[in-house]
C-alpha positions as CSV (number, residue, x, y, z in Angstrom):
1,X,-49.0,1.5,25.7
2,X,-51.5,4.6,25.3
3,X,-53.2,5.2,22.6
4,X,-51.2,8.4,21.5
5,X,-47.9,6.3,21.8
6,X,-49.3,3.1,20.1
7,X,-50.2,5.9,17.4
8,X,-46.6,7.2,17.3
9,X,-45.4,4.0,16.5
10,X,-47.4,3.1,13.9
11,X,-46.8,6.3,12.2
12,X,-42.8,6.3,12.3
13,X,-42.5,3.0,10.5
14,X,-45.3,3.9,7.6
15,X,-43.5,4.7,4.3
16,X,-44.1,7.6,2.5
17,X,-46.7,6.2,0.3
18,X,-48.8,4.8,3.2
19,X,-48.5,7.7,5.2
20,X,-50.3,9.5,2.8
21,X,-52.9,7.3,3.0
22,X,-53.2,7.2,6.7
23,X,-53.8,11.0,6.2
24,X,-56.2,10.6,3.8
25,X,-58.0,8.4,6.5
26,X,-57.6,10.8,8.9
27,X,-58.7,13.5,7.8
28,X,-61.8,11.3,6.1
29,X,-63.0,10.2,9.8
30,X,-61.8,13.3,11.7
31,X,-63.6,16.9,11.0
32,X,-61.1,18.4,12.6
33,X,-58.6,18.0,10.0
34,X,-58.1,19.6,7.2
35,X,-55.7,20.2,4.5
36,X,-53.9,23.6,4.1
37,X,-54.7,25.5,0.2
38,X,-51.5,27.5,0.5
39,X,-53.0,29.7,-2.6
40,X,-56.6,29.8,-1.3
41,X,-56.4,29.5,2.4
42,X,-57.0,33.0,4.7
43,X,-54.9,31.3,7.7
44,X,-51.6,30.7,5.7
45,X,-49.7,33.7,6.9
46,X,-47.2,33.9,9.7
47,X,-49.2,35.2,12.3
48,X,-52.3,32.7,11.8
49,X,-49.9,29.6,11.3
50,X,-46.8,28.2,13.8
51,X,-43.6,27.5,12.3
52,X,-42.0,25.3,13.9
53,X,-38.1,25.6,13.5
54,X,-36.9,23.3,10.7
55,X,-34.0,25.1,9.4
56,X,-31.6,22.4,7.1
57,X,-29.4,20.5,9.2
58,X,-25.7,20.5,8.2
59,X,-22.7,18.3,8.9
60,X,-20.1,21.6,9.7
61,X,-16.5,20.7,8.7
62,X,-14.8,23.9,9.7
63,X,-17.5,25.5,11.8
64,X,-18.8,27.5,9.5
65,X,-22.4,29.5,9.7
66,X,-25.6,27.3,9.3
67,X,-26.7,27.1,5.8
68,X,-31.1,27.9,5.6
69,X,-31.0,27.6,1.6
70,X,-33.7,24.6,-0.1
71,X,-31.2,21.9,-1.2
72,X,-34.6,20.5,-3.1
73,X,-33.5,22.3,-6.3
74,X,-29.5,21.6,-5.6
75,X,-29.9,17.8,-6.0
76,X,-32.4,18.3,-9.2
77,X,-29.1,19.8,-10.7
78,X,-26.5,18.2,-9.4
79,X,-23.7,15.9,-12.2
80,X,-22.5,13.7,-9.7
81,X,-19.8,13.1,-12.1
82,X,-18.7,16.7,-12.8
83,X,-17.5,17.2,-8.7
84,X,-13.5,16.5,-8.6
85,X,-13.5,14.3,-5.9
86,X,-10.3,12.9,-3.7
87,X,-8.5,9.8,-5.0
88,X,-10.9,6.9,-3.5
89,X,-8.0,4.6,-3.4
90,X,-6.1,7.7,-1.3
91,X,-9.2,7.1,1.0
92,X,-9.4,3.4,1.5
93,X,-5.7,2.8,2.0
94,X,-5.7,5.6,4.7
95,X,-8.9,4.2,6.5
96,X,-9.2,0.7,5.9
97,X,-6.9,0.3,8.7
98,X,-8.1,2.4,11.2
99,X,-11.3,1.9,13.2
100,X,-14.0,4.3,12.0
101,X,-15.3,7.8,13.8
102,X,-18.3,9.5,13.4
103,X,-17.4,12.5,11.3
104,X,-18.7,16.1,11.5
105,X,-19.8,17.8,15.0
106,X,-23.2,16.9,16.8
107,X,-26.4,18.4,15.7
108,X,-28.9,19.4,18.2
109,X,-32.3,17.6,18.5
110,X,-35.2,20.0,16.4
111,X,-37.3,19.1,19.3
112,X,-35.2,21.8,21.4
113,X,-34.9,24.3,18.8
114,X,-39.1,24.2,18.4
115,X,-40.0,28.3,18.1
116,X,-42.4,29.2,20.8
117,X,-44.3,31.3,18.6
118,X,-48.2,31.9,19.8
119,X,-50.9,31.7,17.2
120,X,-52.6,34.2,16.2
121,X,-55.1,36.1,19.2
122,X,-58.1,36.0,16.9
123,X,-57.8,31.7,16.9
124,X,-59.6,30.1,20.1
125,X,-58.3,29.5,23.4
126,X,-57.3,25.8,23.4
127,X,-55.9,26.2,20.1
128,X,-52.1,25.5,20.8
129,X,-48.9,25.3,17.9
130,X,-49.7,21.4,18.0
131,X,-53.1,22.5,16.1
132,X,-51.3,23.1,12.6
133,X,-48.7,20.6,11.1
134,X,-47.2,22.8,8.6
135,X,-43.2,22.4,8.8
136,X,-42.3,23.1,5.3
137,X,-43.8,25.3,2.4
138,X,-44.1,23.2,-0.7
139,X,-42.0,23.2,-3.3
140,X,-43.0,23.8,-6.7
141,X,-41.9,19.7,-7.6
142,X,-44.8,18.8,-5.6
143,X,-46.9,18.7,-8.4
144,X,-46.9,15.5,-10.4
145,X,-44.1,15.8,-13.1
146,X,-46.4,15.7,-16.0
147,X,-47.9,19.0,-14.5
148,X,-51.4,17.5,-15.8
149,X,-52.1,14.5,-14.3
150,X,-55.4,15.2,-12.1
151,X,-55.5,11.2,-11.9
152,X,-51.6,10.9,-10.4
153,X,-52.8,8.9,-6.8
154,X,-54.9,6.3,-8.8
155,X,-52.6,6.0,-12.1
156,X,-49.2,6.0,-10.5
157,X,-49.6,2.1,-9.8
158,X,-51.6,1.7,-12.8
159,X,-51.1,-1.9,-14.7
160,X,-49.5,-2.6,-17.3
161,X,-49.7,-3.7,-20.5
162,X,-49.5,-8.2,-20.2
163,X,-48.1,-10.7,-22.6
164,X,-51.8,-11.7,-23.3
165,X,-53.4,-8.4,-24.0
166,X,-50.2,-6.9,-26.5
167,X,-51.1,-10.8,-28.3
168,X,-54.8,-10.2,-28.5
169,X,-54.6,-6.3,-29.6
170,X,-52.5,-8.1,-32.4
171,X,-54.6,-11.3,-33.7
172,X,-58.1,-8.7,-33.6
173,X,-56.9,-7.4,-36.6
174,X,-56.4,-10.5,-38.4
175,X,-58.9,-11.8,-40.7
176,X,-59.0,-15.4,-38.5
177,X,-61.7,-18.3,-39.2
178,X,-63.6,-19.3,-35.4
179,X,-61.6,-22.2,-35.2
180,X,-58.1,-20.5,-35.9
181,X,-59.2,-17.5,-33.6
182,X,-60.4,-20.3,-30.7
183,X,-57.0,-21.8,-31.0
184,X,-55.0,-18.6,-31.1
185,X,-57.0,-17.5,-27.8
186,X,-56.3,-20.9,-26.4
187,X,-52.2,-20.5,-26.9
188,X,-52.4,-16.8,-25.6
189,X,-54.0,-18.0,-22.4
190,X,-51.0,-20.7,-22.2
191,X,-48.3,-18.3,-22.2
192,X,-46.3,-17.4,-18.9
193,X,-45.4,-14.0,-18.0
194,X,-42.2,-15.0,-19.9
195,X,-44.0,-15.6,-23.0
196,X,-42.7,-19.2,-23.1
197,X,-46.0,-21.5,-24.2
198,X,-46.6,-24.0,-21.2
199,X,-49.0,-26.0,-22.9
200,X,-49.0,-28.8,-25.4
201,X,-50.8,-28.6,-28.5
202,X,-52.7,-32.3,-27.8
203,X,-54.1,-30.2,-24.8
204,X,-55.4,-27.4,-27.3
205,X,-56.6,-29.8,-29.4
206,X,-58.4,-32.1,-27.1
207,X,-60.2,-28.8,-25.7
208,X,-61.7,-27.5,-28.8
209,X,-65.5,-29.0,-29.9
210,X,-65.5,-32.4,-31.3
211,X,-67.9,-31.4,-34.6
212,X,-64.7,-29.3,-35.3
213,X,-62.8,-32.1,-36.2
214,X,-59.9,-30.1,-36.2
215,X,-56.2,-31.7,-36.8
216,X,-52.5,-31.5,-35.0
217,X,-51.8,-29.3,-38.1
218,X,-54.2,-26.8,-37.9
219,X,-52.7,-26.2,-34.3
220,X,-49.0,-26.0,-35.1
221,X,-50.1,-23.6,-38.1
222,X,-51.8,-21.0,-36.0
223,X,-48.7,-21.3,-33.2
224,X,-46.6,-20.2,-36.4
225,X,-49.0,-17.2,-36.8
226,X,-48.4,-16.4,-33.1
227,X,-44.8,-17.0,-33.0
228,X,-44.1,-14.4,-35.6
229,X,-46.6,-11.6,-33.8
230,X,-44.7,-8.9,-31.9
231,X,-42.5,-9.9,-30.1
232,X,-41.2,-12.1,-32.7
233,X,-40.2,-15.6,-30.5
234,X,-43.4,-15.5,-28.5
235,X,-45.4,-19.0,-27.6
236,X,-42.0,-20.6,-27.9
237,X,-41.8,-24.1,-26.2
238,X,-38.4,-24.0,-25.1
239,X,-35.1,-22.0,-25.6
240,X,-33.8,-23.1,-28.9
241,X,-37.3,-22.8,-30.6
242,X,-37.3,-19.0,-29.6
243,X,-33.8,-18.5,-30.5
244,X,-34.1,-20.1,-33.5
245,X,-37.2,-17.9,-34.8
246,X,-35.7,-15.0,-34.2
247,X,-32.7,-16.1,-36.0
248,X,-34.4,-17.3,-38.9
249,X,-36.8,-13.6,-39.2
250,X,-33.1,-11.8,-39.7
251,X,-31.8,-11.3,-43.1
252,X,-29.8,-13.9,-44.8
253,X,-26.9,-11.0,-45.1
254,X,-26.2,-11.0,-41.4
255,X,-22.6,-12.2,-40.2
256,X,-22.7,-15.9,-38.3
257,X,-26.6,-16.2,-38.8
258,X,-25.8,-19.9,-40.0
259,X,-23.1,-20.6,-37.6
260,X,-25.6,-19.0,-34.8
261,X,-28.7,-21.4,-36.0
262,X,-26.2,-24.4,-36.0
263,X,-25.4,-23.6,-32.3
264,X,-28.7,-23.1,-31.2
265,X,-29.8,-26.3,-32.7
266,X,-27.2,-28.3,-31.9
267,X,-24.8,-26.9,-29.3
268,X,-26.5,-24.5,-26.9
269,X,-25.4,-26.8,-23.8
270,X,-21.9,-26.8,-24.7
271,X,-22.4,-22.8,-25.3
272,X,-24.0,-22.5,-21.5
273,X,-20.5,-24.4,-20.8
274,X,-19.1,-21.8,-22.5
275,X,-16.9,-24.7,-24.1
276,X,-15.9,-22.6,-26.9
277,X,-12.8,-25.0,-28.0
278,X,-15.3,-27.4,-28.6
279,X,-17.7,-25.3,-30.5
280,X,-15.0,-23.9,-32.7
281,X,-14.0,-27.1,-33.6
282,X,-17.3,-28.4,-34.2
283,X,-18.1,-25.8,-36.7
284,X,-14.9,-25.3,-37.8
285,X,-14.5,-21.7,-37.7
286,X,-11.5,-19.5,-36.1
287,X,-12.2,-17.4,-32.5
288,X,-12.7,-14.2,-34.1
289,X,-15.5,-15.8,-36.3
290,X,-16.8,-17.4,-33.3
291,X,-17.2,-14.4,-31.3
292,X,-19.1,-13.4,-34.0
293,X,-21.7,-16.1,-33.8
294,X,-21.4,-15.6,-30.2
295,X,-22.4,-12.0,-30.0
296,X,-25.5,-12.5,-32.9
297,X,-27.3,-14.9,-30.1
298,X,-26.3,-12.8,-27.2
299,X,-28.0,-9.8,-28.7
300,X,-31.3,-12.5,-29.2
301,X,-34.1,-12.3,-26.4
302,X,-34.9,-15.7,-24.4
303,X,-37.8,-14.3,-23.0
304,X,-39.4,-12.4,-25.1
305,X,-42.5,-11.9,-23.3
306,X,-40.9,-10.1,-20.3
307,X,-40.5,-6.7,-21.2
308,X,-44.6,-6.9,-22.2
309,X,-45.1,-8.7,-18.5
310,X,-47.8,-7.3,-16.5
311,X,-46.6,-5.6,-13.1
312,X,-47.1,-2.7,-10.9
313,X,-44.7,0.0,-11.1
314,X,-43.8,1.1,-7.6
315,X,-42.9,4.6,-7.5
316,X,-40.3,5.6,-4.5
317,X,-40.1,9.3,-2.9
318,X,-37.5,10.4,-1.0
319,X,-38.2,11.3,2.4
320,X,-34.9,13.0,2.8
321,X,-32.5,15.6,0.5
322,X,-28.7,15.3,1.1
323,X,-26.6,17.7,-0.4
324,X,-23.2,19.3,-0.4
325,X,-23.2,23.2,-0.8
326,X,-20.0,25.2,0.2
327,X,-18.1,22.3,1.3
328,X,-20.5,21.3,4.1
329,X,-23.3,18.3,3.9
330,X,-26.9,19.4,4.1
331,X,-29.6,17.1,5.2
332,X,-33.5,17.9,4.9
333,X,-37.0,16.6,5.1
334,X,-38.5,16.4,1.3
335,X,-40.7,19.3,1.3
336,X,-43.3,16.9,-1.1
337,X,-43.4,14.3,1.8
338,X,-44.4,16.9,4.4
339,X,-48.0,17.0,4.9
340,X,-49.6,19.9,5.3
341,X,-52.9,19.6,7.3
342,X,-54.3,21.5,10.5
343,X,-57.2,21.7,13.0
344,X,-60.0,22.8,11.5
345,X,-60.1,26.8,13.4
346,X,-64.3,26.5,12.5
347,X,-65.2,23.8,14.2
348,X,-62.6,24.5,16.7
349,X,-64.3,27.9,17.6
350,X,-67.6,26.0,18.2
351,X,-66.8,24.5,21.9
352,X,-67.7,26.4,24.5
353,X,-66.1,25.9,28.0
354,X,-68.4,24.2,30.5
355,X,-70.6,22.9,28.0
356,X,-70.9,19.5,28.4
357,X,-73.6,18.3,25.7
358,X,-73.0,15.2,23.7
359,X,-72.2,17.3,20.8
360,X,-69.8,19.5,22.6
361,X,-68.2,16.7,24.1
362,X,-67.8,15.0,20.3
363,X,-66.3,18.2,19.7
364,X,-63.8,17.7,21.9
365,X,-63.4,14.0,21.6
366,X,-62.4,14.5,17.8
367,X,-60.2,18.1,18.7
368,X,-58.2,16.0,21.2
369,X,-57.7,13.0,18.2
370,X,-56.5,16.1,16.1
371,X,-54.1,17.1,18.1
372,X,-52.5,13.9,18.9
373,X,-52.5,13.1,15.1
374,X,-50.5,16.0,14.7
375,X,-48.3,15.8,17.5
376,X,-47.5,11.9,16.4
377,X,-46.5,13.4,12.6
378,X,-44.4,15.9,14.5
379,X,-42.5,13.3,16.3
380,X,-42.1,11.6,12.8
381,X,-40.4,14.0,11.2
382,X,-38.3,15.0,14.1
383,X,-37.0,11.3,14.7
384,X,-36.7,11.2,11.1
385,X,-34.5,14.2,10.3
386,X,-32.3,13.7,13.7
387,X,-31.6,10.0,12.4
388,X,-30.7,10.8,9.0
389,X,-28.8,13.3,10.0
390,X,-26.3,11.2,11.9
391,X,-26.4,8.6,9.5
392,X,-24.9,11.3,6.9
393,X,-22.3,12.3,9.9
394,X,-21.1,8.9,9.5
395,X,-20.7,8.0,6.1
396,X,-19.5,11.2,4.8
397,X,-17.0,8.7,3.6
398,X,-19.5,7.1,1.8
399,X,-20.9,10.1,0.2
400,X,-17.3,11.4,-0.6
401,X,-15.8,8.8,-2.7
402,X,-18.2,6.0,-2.8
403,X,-19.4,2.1,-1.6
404,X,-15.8,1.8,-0.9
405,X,-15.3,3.9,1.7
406,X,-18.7,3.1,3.4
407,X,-18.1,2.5,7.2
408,X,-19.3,-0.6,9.5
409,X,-22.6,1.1,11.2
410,X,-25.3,-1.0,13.0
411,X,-28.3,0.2,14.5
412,X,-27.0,0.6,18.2
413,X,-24.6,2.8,16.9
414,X,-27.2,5.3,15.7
415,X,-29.7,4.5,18.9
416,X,-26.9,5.5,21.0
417,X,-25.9,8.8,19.1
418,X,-29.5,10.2,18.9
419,X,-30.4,8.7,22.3
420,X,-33.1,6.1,21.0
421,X,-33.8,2.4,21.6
422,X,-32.6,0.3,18.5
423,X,-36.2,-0.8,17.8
424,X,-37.1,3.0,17.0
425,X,-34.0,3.4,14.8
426,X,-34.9,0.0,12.9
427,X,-38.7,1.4,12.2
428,X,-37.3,4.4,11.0
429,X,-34.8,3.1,8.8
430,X,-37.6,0.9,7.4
431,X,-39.2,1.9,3.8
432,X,-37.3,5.2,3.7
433,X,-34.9,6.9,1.6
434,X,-32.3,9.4,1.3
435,X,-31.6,11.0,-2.0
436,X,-28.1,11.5,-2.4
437,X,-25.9,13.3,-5.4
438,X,-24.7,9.6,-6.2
439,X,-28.2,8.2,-6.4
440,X,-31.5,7.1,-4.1
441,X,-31.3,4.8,-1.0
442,X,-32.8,2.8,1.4
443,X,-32.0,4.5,5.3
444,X,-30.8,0.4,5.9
445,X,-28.4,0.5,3.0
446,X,-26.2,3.0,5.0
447,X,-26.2,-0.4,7.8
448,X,-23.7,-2.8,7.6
449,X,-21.8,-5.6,9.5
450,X,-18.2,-5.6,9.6
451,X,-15.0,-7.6,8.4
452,X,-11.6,-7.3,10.5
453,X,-8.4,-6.2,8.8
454,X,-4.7,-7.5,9.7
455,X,-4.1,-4.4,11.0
456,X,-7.1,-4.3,13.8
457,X,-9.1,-2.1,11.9
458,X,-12.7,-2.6,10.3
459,X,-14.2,-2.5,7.0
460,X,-17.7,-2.7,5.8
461,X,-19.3,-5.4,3.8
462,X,-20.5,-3.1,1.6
463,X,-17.6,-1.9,1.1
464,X,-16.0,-5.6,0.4
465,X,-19.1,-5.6,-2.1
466,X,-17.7,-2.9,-4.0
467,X,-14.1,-4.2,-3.9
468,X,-15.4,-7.4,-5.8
469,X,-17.1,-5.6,-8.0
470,X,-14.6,-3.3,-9.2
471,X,-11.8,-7.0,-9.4
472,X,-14.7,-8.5,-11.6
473,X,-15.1,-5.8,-13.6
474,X,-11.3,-4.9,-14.3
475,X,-10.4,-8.7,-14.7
476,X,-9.7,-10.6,-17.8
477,X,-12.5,-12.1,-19.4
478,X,-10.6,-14.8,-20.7
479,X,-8.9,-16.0,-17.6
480,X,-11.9,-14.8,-14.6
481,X,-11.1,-14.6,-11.2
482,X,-11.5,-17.5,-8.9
483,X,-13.4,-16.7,-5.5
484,X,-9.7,-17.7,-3.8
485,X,-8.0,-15.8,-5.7
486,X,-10.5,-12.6,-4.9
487,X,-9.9,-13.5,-1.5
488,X,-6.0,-13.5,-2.0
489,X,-6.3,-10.3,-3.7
490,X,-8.2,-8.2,-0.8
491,X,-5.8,-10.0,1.4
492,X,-3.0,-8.1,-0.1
493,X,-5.0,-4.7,0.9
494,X,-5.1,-6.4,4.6
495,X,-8.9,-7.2,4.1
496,X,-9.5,-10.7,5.7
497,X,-11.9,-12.7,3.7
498,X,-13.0,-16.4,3.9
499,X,-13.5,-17.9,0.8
500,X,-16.5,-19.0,1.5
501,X,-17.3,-15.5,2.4
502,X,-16.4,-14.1,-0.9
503,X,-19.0,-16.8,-2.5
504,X,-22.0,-15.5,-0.8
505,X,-21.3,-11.4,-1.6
506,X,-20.6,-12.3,-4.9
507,X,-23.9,-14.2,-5.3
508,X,-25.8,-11.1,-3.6
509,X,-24.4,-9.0,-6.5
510,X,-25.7,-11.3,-8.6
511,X,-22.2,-11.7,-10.4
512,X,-21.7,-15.6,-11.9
513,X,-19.1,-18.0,-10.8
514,X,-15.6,-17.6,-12.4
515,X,-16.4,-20.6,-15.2
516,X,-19.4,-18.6,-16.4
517,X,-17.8,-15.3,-16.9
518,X,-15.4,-16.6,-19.2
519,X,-15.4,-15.0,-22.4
520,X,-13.8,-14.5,-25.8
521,X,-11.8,-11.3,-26.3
């Protein structure tokens, strides 16, 4: 492969956030780039800069004329719930049968609807419309949110807060002796990201100076101390201990708190059971009484260190708007994701034809680098706007009503409508999103296998997914459904399902087997 294409490639399947940075590197190790000041820079008019020809692509229903509005601002606004949308039931039962078609009319390629606009006379001669990469003007979101934030690139991932640093902001204001304050540092480092305390006190013992001559005692007194920091529960060395401190810190007034510390101490594996004939038996209470208990340790927290755990918040931006504006679906680049960088017209200027110095040859050399840069982000874009774009021609379904209407699409389906090889549509797809009126997702969300109907037809696995969700959800908690009798169920709606099959989408939606969703009413 060439250079240029090996570049191409490697650009196409960077996600937003590294694409950035390859910029940044780019235009670090290339003079010839630079980025475009649309408030400051002399060049940013019409004549000095090419345009090319990125006008929103739309899914037509009826034909109708090409919409040019920003949808940026549209989706900002939008109540996905406030739309009155067609009965998705109406839907499914009139498509689950039939095999799926791409919907809406075929949307030309932007690389044949490029402008030919020249630049400006007063720019060199081998300047070309490949020198400026400037597709979109940027919105007024492009700012960090705060409005504020000079530091957003190098706080956005900043760290948070960990279980050990909330612990030792806490004990610095405590008035502790060197020994307490050596074993109190000692138990913080022992904590897991959980907060659960993974050491023994012997160990904390053995590990503190001998002239100390400190005792088991002393130990379990400053675990106490910790325990009852914020969050109360902390340093806990198992489950019933941090239940049961955070039972015993509520006030004596509160409904089932004896029943609950009862349980906890006595009965939590026949409550994981969910064996609640037993456990109203053994405390000899009626079920409403017991639901009571029940719900007093449900609302505890087992890990009470987790919400404090350190971790990087990833921040995703979508790479491409889809909304729907007078009953047609619009699909755009995200104006914030669109870099705006150019050859540098100065340094351009400065090679002379037929000069063939070292230093006009460096010239060159980085002009050339320039221009394939921006040709390869070009490409990007293009690839990535014509395959979102049919993506949203087929599961206009999806968009319409929901997960449940979500077609069978794999990649070849999309390499063959956007003429593609599937390895291009599957670097693509990869790291970017689409942000919809019903939410943000992955391009590879919209993929899916399919499962056969009795009538010859298709359906998506997704789709299936959101059938057993919606049966779990509207079952009855006291008699859950059985994986069979899921499977029986979507049989009656001529969905073919294996058992087995049913097992492994409901453990990918993280929904428990029917013996542990059993509950009181």
């Amino acid at each position: 492969m060439t250079p240029q294409l090996q570049q191409a490639i490697r650009l196409l399947q960077l996600s937003t956030l590294d694409l950035e940075l390859e910029i940044q590197q780019a235009l670090d190790s290339n003079f010839m780039l630079e980025e475009i000041d649309p408030e400051a820079d002399e060049y940013s008019t019409e004549e000095d800069i090419a345009q090319p020809d990125t006008e929103n692509r739309d899914t037509p229903e009826d034909g109708g004329d090409e919409i040019t509005e920003s949808i940026a601002d549209e989706l900002l606004s939008m109540d996905p719930d406030s739309s009155e949308a067609p009965d998705i039931q109406e839907y499914v039962d009139e498509n689950l049968g039939s095999v799926p078609e791409i919907d809406g009319d075929t949307v030309a390629d932007t690389s044949q609807q490029v402008a030919e606009e020249s630049i400006g006379d007063e720019l060199p001669v081998d300047s070309a419309w490949e020198d400026v990469f400037d597709d979109f003007t940027p919105a007024s979101s492009s700012a960090p949110m705060d409005g504020g934030d000079e530091n957003y690139l190098e706080t956005r991932n900043a760290e948070d807060a960990s279980i050990q640093s909330h612990l030792q902001d806490q004990i610095s204001l405590l008035n502790l002796t060197e020994q307490d304050l050596f074993i109190a540092l000692a138990i913080i480092d022992g904590l897991n990201p959980d907060g659960v305390l993974e050491l023994e006190t012997e160990d904390i013992l053995q590990s503190a100076p001998a002239e100390w001559e400190l005792e088991i005692e002393e130990v379990e007194a400053v675990l106490n101390l910790i325990q009852h920091l914020d969050p109360v529960g902390v340093a806990s060395r198992s489950l019933q201990e941090c239940l049961a401190i955070q039972l015993r810190e509520l006030p004596d007034t509160t409904p089932g708190k004896e029943h609950a510390l009862e349980v906890v101490n006595n009965y939590i594996g026949q409550l994981a059971n969910r064996d609640y004939t037993l456990l109203a038996r053994k405390l000899k209470i009626k079920e409403p009484q017991l639901k009571e208990v029940i719900t007093l340790i449900q609302s505890l927290n087992p890990r009470p260190g987790a919400d404090i755990a350190a971790g990087n918040t990833d921040y995703v931006e979508p790479d491409v708007l889809v909304a729907k504006k007078n009953g047609q679906w619009l699909v755009e680049l995200n104006p914030k994701c669109t870099p705006r960088i150019r050859v540098n017209q100065e340094y351009a200027s400065l090679i002379r034809r037929g000069d063939t110095s070292d230093d006009s040859t460096q010239l060159r050399n980085h002009l050339q680098e320039a221009k394939w840069f921006l040709k390869s982000l070009q490409q990007r874009n293009d690839t990535l706007l014509r395959v979102a774009t049919k993506i949203v021609e087929y599961q206009r379904g999806f968009l319409e009503y929901g997960e449940q209407a979500m077609k069978p699409l794999v990649l070849h389906d999309i390499a063959k409508a956007v003429d593609l090889h599937e390895s291009t549509i599957s670097r693509v797809t990869t790291q970017k999103y689409m942000l919809t009126p019903s939410g943000m997702y992955e391009l590879k969300y919209f993929f899916s296998s399919h499962v056969s109907t009795h009538t010859g037809g298709e359906v998506s696995s997704t789709a299936i997914r959101a059938l057993i969700k919606k049966l779990v959800a509207e079952e009855n908690p006291r008699k859950p459904l059985s994986d069979s009798k899921i499977a029986k169920l979507l049989a009656e709606q001529n969905i073919n399902v294996a058992r087995r099959t049913i097992a492994k989408y409901r453990e990918g939606l993280m929904i428990p087997p029917s013996n542990e969703r059993k509950q009181l009413i």
